[in-house]
C-alpha positions in Angstrom: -28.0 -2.1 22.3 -26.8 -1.4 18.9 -28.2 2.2 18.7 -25.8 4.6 19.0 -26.0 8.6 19.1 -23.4 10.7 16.6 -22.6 12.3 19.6 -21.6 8.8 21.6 -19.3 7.7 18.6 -17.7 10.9 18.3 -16.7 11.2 21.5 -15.6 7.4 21.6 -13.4 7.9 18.7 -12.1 11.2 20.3 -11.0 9.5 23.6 -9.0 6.5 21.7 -5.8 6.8 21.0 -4.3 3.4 21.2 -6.3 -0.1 19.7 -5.3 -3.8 20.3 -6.8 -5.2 17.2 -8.3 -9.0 17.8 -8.4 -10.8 14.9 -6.6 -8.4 12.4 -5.2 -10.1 9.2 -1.9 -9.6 6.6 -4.2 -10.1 3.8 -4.8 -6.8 2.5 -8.4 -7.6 1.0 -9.8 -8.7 4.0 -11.5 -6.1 5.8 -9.6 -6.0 9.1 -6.3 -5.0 7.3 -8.0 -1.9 5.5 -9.6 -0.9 8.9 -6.2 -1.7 11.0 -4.3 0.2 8.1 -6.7 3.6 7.9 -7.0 3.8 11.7 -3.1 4.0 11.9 -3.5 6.5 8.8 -5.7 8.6 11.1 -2.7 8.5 14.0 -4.3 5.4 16.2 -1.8 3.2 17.7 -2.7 0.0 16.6 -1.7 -2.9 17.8 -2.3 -6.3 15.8 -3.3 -9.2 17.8 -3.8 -12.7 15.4 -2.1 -16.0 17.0 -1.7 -17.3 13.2 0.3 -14.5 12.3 2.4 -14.0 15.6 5.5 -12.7 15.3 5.3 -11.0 11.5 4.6 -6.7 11.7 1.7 -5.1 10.7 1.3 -1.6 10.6 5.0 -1.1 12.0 4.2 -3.0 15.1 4.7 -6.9 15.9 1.5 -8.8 15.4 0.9 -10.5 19.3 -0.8 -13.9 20.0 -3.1 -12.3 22.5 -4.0 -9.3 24.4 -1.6 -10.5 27.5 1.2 -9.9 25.0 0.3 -6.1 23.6 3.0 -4.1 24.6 1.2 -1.5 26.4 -2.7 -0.5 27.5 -4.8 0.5 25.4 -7.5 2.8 25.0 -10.0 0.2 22.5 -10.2 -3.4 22.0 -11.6 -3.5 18.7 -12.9 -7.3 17.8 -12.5 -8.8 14.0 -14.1 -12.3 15.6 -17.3 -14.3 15.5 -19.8 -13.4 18.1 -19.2 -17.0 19.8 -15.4 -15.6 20.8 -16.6 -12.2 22.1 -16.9 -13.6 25.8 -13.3 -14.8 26.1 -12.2 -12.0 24.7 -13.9 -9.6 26.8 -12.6 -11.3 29.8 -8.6 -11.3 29.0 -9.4 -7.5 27.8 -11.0 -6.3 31.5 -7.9 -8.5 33.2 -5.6 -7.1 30.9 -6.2 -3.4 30.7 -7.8 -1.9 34.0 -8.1 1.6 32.8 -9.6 0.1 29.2 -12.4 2.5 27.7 -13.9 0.5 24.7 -14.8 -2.6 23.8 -15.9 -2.0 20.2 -17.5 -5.1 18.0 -17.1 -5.0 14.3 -20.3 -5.3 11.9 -22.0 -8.7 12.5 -20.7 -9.1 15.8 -22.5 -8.9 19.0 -22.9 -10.1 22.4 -25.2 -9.1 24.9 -24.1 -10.7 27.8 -20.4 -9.6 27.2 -21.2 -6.2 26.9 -23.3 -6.1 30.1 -20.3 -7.2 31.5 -17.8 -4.6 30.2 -20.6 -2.2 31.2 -20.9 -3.1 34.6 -17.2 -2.6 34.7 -17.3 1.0 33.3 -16.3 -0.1 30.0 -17.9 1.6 26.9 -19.1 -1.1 24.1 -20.1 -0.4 20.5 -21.7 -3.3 19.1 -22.7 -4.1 15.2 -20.8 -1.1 13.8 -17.4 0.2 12.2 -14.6 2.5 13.6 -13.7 3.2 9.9 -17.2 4.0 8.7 -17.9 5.9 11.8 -15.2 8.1 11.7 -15.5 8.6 7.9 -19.0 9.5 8.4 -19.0 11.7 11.4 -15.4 13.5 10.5 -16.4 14.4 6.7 -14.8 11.9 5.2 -17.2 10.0 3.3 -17.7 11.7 -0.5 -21.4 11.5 -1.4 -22.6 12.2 -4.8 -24.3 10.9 -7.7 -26.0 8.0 -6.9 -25.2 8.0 -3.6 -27.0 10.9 -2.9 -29.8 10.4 -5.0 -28.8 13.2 -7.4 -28.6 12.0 -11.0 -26.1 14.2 -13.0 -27.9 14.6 -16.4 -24.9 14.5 -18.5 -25.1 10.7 -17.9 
C-alpha cells in the first residue's frame, strides 16, 4: 500500500524523534544529504548509516556501517536504497530495534513482502513517499504560488 491518509503521515512524523538513515550520502547534491540535513533542521536525531563513508560525521553524528552499530534506538528507519536491499534491511532493523515504529521507504522504493513483515510485527511502513516532502506539505512549509498554483500573476 502506497496510499497514505494526511492524518497517518502526520501522526508518523509526530511520533519520530530519532532516524537511522540507510544509505545517506556526504554529497550534498544527492538527495539523501538534503533530506538527512532538513530533518536534523527540523530537530530529528539522525543517524547516518553508509558503509562507504563509515567513520566520517554527518550531521554532527559519526556515519555507522550498519544499523547494529547506531548508537542508540531509534524511532524510524528511513531507507535511501534500491528496492532489491529493502528485505535485508528490514530484517537487521526488527533485530536491531525492538520498540522500532517506522520503517519508512524513500520515493521509488518499495517492497511488499518486507513491509508485510514489519507489519506483522507492529511496525508502521510508508512506502514510495518523502519525510521531507511530507512534512513540508502537511506542516505549511511548502510556498505555492505562481505557477505552482495555477495563478498567473499578470505583471509577467
Amino acid at each position: 500500500m502506497t496510499d497514505y491518509s494526511d492524518a497517518q503521515l502526520r501522526s508518523v512524523l509526530q511520533g519520530t524523534k530519532t532516524i537511522a538513515m540507510v544509505g545517506v550520502s556526504t554529497n550534498p547534491v544527492r538527495p539523501s544529504y538534503f533530506v538527512g540535513r532538513y530533518l536534523t533542521l527540523k530537530g530529528f536525531s539522525v543517524f547516518p548509516v553508509n558503509p562507504v563513508s563509515a567513520g566520517h560525521t554527518l550531521f554532527g553524528k559519526e556515519i555507522v556501517a550498519d544499523l547494529r552499530s547506531v548508537a542508540q534506538p531509534v524511532d524510524m528507519v528511513d531507507i535511501f536504497r534500491r528496492s532489491e536491499f529493502v528485505p535485508d534491511i528490514v530484517d537487521e532493523a526488527l533485530e536491531v530495534f525492538p520498540g522500532l515504529k517506522t520503517i519508512w521507504m524513500q520515493i521509488g522504493v518499495e517492497h511488499a513482502e518486507a513491509a508485510r513483515k514489519a507489519e506483522a510485527r507492529g511496525v508502521t511502513v510508508i512506502q514510495n513517499r518523502c519525510p521531507k516532502i511530507e512534512y513540508q506539505r502537511l506542516f505549511g512549509e511548502l510556498r505555492m504560488g505562481g505557477f505552482a498554483t495555477g495563478v498567473i500573476s499578470s505583471k509577467l
